[in-house]
C-alpha positions, 0 to 999 in steps of 0.5 A, a space after each residue: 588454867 592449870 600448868 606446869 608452871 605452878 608446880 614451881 610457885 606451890 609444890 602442891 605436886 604431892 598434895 595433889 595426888 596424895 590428897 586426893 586418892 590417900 585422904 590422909 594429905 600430904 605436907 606440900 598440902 600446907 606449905 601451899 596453902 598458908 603464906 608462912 611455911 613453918 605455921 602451915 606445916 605445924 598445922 598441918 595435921 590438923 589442917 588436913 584432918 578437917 580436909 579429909 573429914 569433910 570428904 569422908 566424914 569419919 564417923 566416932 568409931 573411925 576418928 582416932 585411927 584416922 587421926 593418928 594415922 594423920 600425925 604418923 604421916 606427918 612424923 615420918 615426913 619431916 623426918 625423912 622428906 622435909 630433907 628431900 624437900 629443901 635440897 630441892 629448893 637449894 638446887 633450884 636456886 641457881 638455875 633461876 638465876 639464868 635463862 630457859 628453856 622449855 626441856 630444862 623446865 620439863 626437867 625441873 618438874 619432873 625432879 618435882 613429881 618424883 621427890 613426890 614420890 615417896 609421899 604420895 606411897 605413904 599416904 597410899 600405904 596409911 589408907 591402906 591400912 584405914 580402909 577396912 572400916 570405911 562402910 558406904 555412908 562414907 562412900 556416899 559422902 565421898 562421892 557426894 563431895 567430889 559431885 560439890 567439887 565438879 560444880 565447884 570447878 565448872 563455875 571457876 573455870 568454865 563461865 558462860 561469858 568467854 571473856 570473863 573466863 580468859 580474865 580469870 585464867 590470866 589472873 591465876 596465871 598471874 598470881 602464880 607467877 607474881 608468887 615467885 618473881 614479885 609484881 610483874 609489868 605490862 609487857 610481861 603480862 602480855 606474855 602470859 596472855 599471849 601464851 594462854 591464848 595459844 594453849 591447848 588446855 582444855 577445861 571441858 576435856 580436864 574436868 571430864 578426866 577428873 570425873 573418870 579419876 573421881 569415880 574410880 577412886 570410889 569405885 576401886 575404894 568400894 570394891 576393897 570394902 565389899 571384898 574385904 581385900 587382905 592388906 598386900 590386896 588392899 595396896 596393890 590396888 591403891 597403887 595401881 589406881 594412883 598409876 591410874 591417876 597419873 597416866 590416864 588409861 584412855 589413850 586420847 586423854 595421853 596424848 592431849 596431857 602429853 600436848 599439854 606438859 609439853 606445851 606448859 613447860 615452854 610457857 614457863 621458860 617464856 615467862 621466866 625469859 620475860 623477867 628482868 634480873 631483878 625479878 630472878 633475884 627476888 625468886 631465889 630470894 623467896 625460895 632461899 626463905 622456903 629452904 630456910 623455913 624447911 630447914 627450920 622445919 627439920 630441927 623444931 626443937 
């Protein structure tokens, strides 16, 4: 199951949207991705040129602009968010150390989308930038990686044995989880289980959504091509399809993602409800050694 609450265990808000309509990635991409903050982010260029080649495939004529492209995204972003990204993880501190609610969760990942913001816009302003010489073997690749990934998703998240998908989707809820407060025991777990099997996430409607998204994205991205679009042309539309991303255009997915988010945040507050002080402690702890490894991340030298 996807929930809000990972947004807190991964960061991955910005990856998630930049990755996925700008190619060129975003940092929360590595820090999420690699057990150790400051090796992640170091590899990060490289980590997400692979990424972003194996959805394009840029040919030899593409890969120096690309890449360079991709270092620039990373320069501006320890220079101006990696400051964002650790006053952040400062003020979350304290606030884990006491109980919560569903409304204050739903605040916190709020704080999380918009710090993401600035990012996801770059991201958009570099492929802008890019487009121009992306021709349809890229498109086809494109489309082609995306089909893999839905396959990808359908076996992960909706298996045939009902039984064996509720295991799974209590074991990643788990394992987010654990990735903050440490192990957790038996009546906690429960709590997890419980909460799943009240949630109205649906992995049918969520995949039917991502291939809406998917398909827009090379829709949008084809069309720049054909009508050889001028830059400001070119950005507008990556933004308003990144809008698109974020606040579906069809009215009953809305609603469901508003049944969700509201449903998810209170999930979270039961969860952290459901720890012990020791567990709190052991989560300011573990985001205490992120702002350290951000702040480290600000002044390499």
């Amino acid at each position: 199951m996807t929930t809000t609450f990972s947004a807190i265990a991964s960061f991955r808000i910005a990856a998630a949207h930049a990755a996925r309509l700008a190619i060129i990635g975003a940092a929360a991409l590595a820090l999420a991705g690699c057990s150790t903050v400051r090796l992640a982010y170091s590899s990060a260029p490289q980590l997400t040129w692979w990424w972003a080649d194996g959805y394009v495939d840029f040919n030899s004529a593409q890969s120096p602009a690309a890449r360079q492209a991709i270092e620039t995204y990373f320069d501006w972003h320890r220079r101006t968010q990696l400051p964002e990204l650790a006053g952040l993880l400062a003020s979350l501190q304290p606030v884990l150390a006491q109980p919560t609610t569903g409304d204050a969760a739903c605040g916190w990942f709020a704080r999380v989308r918009t710090a993401a913001d600035p990012s996801i816009d770059r991201a958009l302003v570099q492929l802008a930038d890019l487009l121009p010489s992306w021709d349809e073997a890229n498109f086809k690749h494109l489309e082609q990686r995306y089909a893999k990934g839905q396959q990808e998703m359908r076996a992960e998240y909706l298996q045939a044995d009902a039984a064996k998908r509720s295991r799974d989707s209590a074991q990643r809820a788990l394992d987010r989880a654990e990735q903050i407060y440490g192990s957790l025991g038996e009546a906690q777990r429960r709590v997890i289980s419980t909460g799943l099997a009240a949630s109205p996430f649906d992995p049918e409607i969520w995949l039917a959504e991502r291939q809406r998204r998917q398909a827009d994205i090379v829709a949008t991205l084809r069309r720049l091509a054909a009508e050889r679009a001028d830059r400001d042309q070119r950005l507008a539309a990556l933004r308003a399809l990144a809008e698109r991303a974020q606040l579906s255009p069809d009215p009953a997915y809305r609603a469901y993602q508003r049944r969700l988010t509201a449903y998810n945040c209170e999930f979270a507050a039961q969860i952290h409800n459901a720890t012990t002080p020791a567990q709190r402690l052991k989560a300011q702890q573990r985001l205490k050694g992120w702002e350290d490894d951000v702040r480290a991340l600000m002044n390499p030298g």
